[in-house]
Every structure is written in C-alpha cells, then in structure tokens.
N, C-alpha and C positions, 0 to 999 in steps of 0.2 A: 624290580631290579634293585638289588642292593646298592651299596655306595661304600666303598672305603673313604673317608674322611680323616686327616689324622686333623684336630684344631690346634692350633697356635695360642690365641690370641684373639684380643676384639683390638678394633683402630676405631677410635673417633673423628669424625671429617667438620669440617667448616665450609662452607660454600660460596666461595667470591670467586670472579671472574679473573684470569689469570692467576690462579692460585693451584697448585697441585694439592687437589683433591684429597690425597691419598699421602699427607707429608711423613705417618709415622712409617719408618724402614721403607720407604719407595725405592732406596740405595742399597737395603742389607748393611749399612752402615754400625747395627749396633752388633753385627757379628755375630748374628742368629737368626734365623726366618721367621722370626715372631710376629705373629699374624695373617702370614700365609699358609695355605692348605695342599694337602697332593690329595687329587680325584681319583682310583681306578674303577672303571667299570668289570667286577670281580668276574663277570661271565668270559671277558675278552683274555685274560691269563696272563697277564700283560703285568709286568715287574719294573719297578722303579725306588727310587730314594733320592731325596736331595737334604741340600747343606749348602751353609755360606762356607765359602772357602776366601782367602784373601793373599790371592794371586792371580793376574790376569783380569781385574777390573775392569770394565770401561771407564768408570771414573771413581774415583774416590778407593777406599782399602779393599771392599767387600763386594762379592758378587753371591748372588745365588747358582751353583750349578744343582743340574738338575738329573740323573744317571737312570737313561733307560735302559736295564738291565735285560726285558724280554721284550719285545716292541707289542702291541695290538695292532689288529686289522684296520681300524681306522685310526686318525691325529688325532679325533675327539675323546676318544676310548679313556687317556692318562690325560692328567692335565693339573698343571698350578693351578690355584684357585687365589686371589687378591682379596685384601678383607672387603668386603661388602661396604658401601658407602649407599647413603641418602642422596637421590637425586631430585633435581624438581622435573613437574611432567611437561613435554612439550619444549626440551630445550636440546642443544647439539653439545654435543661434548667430543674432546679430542682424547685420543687415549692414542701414550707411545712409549717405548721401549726399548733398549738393544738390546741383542742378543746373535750368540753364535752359536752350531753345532752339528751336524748333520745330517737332518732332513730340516722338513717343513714345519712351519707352528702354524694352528689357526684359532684366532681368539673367536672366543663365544660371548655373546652378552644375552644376559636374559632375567627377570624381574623374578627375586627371590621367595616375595609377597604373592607373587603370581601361580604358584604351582612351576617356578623356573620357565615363565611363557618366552619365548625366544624374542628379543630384539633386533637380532644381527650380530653381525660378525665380520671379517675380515681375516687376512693370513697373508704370508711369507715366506719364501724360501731362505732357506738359511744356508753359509758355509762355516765347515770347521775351522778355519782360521781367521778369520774378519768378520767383527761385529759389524751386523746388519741393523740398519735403524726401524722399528716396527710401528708403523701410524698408521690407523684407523679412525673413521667418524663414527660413533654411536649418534640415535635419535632417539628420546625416550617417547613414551606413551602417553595417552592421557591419564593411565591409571600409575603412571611412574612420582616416585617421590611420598606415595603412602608407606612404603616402606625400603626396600634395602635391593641396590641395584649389584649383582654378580656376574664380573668377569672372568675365566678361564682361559688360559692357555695350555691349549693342546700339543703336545708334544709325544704322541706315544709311538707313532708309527716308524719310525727307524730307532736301533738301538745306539747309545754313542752319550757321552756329555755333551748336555747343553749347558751353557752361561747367559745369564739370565741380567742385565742389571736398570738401574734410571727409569722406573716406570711415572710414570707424570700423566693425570686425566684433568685437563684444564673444564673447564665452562667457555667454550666455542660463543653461545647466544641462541636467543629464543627461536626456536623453528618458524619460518617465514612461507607462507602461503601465495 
C-alpha cells in the first residue's frame, strides 16, 4: 500500500509534565501548517487539501481547515498526520483538540519505530457549527520512546470543511499497575 505524504516540516519536543508536547504550531499560529502532514490511502480515491485560514479560530488568529473534497470508505482512509514526537515507554499521555465539521474524526496512535504498531485511538463526533473539544488517553509501550510516537486524525469519511485548532499532548504520569 502506497502512502501519499505531503512533509512540512520536522518539530523538536521537550518532555516535562504539564507542558504541551508538541509547542511548535500546536495553534497554526505562524499561518502555515508547517509540520503537519495529509495521509491518503491512494487505493480509497478519496480527495482532500488543507491550509491555515484565519477566520473562525477557536483561539488565537489561525486555524487549520482541512477540505474533504471526495470522502473514503472508512475515517482512517485521509487523515492529518502531527509531527511525530519522542515519548518515554510506559507513560499516559493526554492528547486534545478542537475541532468542527461534518462527520466524525478518529485519532490513531501508533509507534513510528515500530513498522506503525498500533497503540490506540479514540474518536468524536463532530458538528458544522460548534467547535467540539477532542480528548483522548494514549498509553505507550515498553518499546515506546526509542523512537518517534505518530498520531493521525482521521477525517475522510464525509466530504465538507473541517476546522482543526489547539492541539496539546500533556505527560498524564507513569502507567500504574
């Protein structure tokens, strides 16, 4: 299976406990999507493009919208891609978002390092007029934090703008037994 990838960008992270992860454009703040990726699964036929636009924020100037032109059969099929971030292994992390638009989103996590082994995921229903808040618990693995932890949102299966903005992935604390 091929992959459409368009790159942006690399982001560099820091790792402390209530500290967003992912500080560089977590907002679309510098008025460009630099660092973020669009996924298509090129078998699914499935058409898209996004851009920071700056109008209709949730906060700050700039939002990401995201324009499903043809939808796919499944929400995993299209999907933003976040720049990849180092995690440590065996820790909780909270990952959250607004966003509005027309169907459904569902985030994917899954270990880059790993041949994209799946960690989990979470999803949302969305409406076109009111930003919905998006939060999920990730929990990494033992083999998490050798390399570079990728989350996705899914968004391909209804066609329509989505608005995307405020992503934030805190350090939760160490998985508890």
């Amino acid at each position: 299976m091929k992959l459409l990838i368009l790159a942006l960008g690399l982001l560099a992270t820091a790792s402390q406990a209530g500290t967003n992860l992912i500080p560089f454009n977590s907002g679309f703040e510098l008025g460009s999507p630099a660092g973020w990726y669009m996924w298509i699964d090129e078998k699914s036929g499935g058409n898209a493009s996004f851009q920071t636009v700056d109008q209709g924020a949730h906060t700050g100037t700039w939002a990401l919208e995201f324009d499903v032109k043809r939808p796919t059969r499944d929400v995993w099929q299209m999907a933003l891609s976040m720049p990849q971030w180092t995690a440590k292994p065996l820790m909780r992390y909270q990952v959250r978002f607004w966003a509005k638009g027309p169907g459904p989103v569902k985030v994917s996590v899954s270990d880059a390092e790993k041949d994209y082994a799946w960690m989990g995921g979470f999803g949302a229903d969305l409406t076109p007029n009111n930003w919905t808040e998006v939060v999920g618990e990730l929990v990494t693995t033992t083999q998490s934090g050798k390399g570079k932890v990728a989350i996705s949102v899914g968004l391909g299966s209804v066609a329509g703008k989505y608005l995307l903005d405020d992503f934030s992935i805190e350090e939760i604390g160490p998985l508890t037994h």
